[in-house]
C-alpha positions as YAML, in Angstrom:
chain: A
units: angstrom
residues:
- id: 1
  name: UNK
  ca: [105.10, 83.34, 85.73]
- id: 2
  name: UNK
  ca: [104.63, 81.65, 82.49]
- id: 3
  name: UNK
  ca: [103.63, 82.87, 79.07]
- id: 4
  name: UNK
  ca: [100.15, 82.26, 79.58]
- id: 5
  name: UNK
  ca: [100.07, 83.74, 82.79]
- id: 6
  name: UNK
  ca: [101.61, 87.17, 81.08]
- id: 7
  name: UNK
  ca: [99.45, 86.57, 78.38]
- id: 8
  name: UNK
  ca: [96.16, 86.59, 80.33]
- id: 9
  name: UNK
  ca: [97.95, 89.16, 82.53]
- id: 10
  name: UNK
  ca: [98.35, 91.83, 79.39]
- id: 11
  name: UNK
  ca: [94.24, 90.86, 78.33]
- id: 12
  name: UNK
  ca: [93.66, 92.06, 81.79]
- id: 13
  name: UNK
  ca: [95.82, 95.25, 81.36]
- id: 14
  name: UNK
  ca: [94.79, 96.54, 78.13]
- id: 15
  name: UNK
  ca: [91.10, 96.57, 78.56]
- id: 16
  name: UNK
  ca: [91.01, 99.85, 80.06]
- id: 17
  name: UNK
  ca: [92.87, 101.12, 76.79]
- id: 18
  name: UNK
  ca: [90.76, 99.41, 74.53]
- id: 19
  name: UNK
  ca: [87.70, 101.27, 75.89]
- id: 20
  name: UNK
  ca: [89.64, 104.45, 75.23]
- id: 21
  name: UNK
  ca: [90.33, 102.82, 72.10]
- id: 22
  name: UNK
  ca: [86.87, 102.13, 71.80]
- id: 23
  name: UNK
  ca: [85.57, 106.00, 72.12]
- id: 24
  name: UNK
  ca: [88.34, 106.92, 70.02]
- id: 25
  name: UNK
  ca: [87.28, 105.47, 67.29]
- id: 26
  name: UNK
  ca: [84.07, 106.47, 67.63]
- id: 27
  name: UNK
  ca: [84.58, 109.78, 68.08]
- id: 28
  name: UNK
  ca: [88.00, 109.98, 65.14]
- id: 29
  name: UNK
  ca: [85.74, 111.51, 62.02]
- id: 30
  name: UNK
  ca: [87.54, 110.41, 58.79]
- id: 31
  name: UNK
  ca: [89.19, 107.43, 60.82]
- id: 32
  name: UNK
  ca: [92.34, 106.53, 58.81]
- id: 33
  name: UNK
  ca: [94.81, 103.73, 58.89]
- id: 34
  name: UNK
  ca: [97.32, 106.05, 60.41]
- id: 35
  name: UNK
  ca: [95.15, 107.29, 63.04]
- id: 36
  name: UNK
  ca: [94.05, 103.53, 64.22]
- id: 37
  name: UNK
  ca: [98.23, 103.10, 64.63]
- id: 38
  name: UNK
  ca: [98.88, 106.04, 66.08]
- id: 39
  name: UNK
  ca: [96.76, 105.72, 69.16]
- id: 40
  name: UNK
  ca: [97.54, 101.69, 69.41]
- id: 41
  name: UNK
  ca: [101.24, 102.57, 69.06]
- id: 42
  name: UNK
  ca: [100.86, 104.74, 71.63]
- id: 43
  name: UNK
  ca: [98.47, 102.62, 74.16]
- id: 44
  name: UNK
  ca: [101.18, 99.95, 73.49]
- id: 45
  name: UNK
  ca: [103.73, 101.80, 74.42]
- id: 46
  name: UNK
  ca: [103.12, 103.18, 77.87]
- id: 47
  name: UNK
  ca: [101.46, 99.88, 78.52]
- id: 48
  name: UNK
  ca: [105.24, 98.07, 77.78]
- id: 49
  name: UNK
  ca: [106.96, 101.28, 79.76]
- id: 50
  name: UNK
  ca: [105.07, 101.29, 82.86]
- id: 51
  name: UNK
  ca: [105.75, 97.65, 84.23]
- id: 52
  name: UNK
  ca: [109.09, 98.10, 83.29]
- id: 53
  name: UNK
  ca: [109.31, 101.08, 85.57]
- id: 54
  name: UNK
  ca: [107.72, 99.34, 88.11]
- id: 55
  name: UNK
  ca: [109.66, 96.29, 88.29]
- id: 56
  name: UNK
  ca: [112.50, 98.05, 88.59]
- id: 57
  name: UNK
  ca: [111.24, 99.68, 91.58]
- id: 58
  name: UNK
  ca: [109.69, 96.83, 92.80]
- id: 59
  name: UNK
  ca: [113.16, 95.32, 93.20]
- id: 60
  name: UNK
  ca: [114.14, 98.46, 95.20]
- id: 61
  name: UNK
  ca: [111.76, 97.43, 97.55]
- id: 62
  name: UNK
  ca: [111.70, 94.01, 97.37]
- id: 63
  name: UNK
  ca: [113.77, 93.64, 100.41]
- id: 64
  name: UNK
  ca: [111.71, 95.12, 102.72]
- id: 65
  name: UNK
  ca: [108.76, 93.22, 101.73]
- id: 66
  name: UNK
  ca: [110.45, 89.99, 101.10]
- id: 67
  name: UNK
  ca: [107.97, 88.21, 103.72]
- id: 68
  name: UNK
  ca: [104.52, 89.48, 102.51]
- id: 69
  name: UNK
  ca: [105.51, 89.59, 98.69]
- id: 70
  name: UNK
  ca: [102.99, 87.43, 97.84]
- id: 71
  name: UNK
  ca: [100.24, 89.78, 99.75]
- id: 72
  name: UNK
  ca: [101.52, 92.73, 97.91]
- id: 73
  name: UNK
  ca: [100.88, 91.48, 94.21]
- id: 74
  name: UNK
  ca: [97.71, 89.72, 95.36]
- id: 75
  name: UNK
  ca: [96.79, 93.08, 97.57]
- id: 76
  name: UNK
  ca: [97.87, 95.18, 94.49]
- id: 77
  name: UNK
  ca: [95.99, 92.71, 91.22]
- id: 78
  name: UNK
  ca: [92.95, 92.69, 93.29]
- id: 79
  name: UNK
  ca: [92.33, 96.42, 93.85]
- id: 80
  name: UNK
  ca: [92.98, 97.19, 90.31]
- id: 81
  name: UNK
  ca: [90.92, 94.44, 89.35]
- id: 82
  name: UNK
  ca: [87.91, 95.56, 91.84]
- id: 83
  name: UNK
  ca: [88.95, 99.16, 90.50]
- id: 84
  name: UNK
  ca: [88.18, 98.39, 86.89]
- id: 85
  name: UNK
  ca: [85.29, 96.66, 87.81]
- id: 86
  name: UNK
  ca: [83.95, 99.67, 90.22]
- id: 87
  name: UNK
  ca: [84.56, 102.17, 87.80]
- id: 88
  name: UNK
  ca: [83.10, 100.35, 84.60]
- id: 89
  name: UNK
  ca: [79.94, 99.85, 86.80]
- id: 90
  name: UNK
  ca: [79.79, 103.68, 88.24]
- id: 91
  name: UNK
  ca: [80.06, 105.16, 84.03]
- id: 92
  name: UNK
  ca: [77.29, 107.40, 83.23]
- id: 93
  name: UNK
  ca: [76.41, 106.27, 79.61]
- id: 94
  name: UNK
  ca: [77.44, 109.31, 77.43]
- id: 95
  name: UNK
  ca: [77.24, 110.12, 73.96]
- id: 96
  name: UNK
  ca: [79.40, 113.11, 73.77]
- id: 97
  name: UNK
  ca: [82.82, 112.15, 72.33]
- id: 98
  name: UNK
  ca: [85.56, 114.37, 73.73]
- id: 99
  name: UNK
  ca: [85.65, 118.00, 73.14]
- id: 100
  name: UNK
  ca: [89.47, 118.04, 71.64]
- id: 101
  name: UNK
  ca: [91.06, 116.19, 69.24]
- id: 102
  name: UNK
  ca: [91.32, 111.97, 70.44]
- id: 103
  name: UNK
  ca: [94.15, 111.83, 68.33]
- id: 104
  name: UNK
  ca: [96.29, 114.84, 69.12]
- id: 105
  name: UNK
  ca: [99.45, 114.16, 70.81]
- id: 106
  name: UNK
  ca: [98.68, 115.81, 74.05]
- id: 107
  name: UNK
  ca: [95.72, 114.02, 74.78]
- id: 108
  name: UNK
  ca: [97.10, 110.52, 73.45]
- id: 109
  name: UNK
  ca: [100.13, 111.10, 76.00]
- id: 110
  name: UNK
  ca: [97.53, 111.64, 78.75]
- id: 111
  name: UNK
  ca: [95.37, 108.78, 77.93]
- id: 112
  name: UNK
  ca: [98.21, 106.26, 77.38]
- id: 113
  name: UNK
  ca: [99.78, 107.27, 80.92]
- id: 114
  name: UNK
  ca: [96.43, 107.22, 82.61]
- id: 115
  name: UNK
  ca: [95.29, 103.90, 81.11]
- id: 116
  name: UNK
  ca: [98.60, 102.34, 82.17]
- id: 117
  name: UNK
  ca: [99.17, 103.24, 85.72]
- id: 118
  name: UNK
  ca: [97.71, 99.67, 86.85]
- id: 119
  name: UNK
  ca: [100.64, 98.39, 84.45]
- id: 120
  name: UNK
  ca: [103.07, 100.42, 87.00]
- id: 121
  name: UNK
  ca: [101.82, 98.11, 89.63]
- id: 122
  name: UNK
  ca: [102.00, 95.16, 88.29]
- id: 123
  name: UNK
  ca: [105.50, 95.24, 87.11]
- id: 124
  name: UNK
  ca: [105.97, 95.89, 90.74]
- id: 125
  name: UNK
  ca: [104.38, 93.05, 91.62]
- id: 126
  name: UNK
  ca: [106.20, 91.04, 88.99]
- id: 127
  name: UNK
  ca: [109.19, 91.71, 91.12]
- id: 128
  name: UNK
  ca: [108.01, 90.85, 94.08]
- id: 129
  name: UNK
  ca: [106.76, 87.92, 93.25]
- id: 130
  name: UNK
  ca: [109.22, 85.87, 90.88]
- id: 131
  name: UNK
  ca: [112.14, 86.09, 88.53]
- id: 132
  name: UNK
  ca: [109.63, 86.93, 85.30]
- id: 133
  name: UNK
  ca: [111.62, 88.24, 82.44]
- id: 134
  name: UNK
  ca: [110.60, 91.76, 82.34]
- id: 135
  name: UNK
  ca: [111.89, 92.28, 79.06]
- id: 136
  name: UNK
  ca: [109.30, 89.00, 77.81]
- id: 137
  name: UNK
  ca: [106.21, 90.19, 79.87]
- id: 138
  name: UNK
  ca: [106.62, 94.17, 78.68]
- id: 139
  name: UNK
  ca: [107.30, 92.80, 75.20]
- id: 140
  name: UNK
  ca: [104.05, 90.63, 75.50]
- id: 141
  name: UNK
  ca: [102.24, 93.68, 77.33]
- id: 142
  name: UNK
  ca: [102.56, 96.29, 74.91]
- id: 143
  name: UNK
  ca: [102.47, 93.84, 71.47]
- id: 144
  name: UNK
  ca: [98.90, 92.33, 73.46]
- id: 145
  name: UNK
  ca: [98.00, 95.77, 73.77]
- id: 146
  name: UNK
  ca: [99.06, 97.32, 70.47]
- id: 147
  name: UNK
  ca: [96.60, 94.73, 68.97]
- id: 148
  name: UNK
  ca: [93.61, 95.30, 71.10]
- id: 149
  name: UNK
  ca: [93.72, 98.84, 70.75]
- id: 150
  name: UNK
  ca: [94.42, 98.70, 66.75]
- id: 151
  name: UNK
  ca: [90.94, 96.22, 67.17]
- id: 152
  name: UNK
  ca: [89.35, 98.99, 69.56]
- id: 153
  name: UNK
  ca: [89.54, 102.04, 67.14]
- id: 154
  name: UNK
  ca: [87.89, 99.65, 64.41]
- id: 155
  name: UNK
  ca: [85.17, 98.53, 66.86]
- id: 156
  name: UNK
  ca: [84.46, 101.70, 68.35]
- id: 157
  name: UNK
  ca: [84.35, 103.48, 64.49]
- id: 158
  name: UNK
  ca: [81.88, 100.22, 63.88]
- id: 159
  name: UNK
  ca: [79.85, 99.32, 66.75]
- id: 160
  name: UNK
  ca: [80.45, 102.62, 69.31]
- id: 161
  name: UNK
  ca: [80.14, 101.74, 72.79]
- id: 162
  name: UNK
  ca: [78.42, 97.84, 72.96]
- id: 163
  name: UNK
  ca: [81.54, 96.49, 74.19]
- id: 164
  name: UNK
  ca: [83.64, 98.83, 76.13]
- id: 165
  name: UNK
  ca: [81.58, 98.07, 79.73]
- id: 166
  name: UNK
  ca: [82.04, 94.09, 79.31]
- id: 167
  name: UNK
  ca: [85.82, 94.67, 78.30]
- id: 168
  name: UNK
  ca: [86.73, 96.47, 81.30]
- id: 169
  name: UNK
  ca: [84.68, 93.98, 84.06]
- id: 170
  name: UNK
  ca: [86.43, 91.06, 82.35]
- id: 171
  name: UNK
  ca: [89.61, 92.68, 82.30]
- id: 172
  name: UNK
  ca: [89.06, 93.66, 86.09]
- id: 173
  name: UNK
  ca: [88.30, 89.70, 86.32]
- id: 174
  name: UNK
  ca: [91.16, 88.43, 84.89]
- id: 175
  name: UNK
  ca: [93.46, 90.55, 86.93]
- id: 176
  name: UNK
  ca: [91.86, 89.65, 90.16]
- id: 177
  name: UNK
  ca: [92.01, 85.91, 89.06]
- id: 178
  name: UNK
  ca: [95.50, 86.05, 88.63]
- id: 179
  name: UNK
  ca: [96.10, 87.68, 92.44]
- id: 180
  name: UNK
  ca: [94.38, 84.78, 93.49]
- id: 181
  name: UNK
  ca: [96.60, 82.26, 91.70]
- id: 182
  name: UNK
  ca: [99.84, 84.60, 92.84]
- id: 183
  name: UNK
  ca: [98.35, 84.15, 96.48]
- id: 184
  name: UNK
  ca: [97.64, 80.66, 96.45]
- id: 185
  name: UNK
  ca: [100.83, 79.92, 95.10]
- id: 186
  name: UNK
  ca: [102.71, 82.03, 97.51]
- id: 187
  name: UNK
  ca: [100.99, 80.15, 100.69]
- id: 188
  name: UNK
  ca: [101.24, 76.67, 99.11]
- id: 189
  name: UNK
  ca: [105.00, 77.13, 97.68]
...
């Protein structure tokens, strides 16, 4: 896969943490420079971790599914694309912000992991599908992310929730695009 494939790839992934992003900053009172970093540093860094982790494990199992690799990534994209989508679609508009802390530790650690458990798949499909340079496409995952994020906490302390539901479809969208291509490549190649 090529840079702009891991480019558009990491858009798709850190939508769902830039609509965390998005609350947190809405909901961080006294929003600080240090508190925008903190939870982008830390969005960014599970985001990087988790396709690592799953390429590695993807490799493990590459073997047996050597002959339907192709299906696997598109199989795997495509439901957390349509997952995304589903679940942006199903939110009950609320205006409560979260009853502890956003930027605490604990619940950063449990947003980051949550928010990048779709990341998990997709480094295993990253190893079923081609020799991508893990160490390139985390690198680009987690600086993508990082960014976003850092742009999420402003957004959400500036404009609250306007964007969050559009972020996530097209992120869902851009994920299920790239199955596609992975599929269509697979078949044709």
């Amino acid at each position: 896969m090529g840079f702009l494939g891991i480019f558009l790839m990491a858009l798709g992934l850190s939508m769902d943490a830039f609509t965390v992003s998005v609350s947190n900053g809405l909901c961080t009172r006294n929003l600080r420079v240090s508190h925008a970093v903190k939870i982008a540093f830390s969005f960014g860094f599970f985001q990087a971790l988790m396709p690592v982790i799953g390429y590695y494990a993807g490799i493990t199992l590459s073997g047996y599914l050597q002959n339907v690799s192709y299906w696997v990534a598109f199989g795997l994209l495509t439901s957390i694309g349509i997952k995304m989508i589903y679940e942006t679609l199903k939110k009950i508009q609320s205006d409560q912000c979260f009853s502890r802390d956003p930027i605490s530790f604990k619940m950063l650690m449990l947003l980051s992991i949550a928010t990048s458990i779709d990341a998990l798949a997709v480094g295993i499909s990253l190893a079923l599908v081609d020799q991508t340079d893990i160490g390139l496409a985390a690198g680009v995952i987690g600086t993508v992310t990082f960014f976003v994020c850092l742009a999420g906490v402003y957004i959400g302390k500036r404009f609250g929730a306007v964007f969050e539901k559009k972020a996530e479809i097209i992120g869902g969208l851009l994920l299920i695009g790239i199955g596609v291509k992975i599929l269509i490549e697979g078949l044709l190649g």
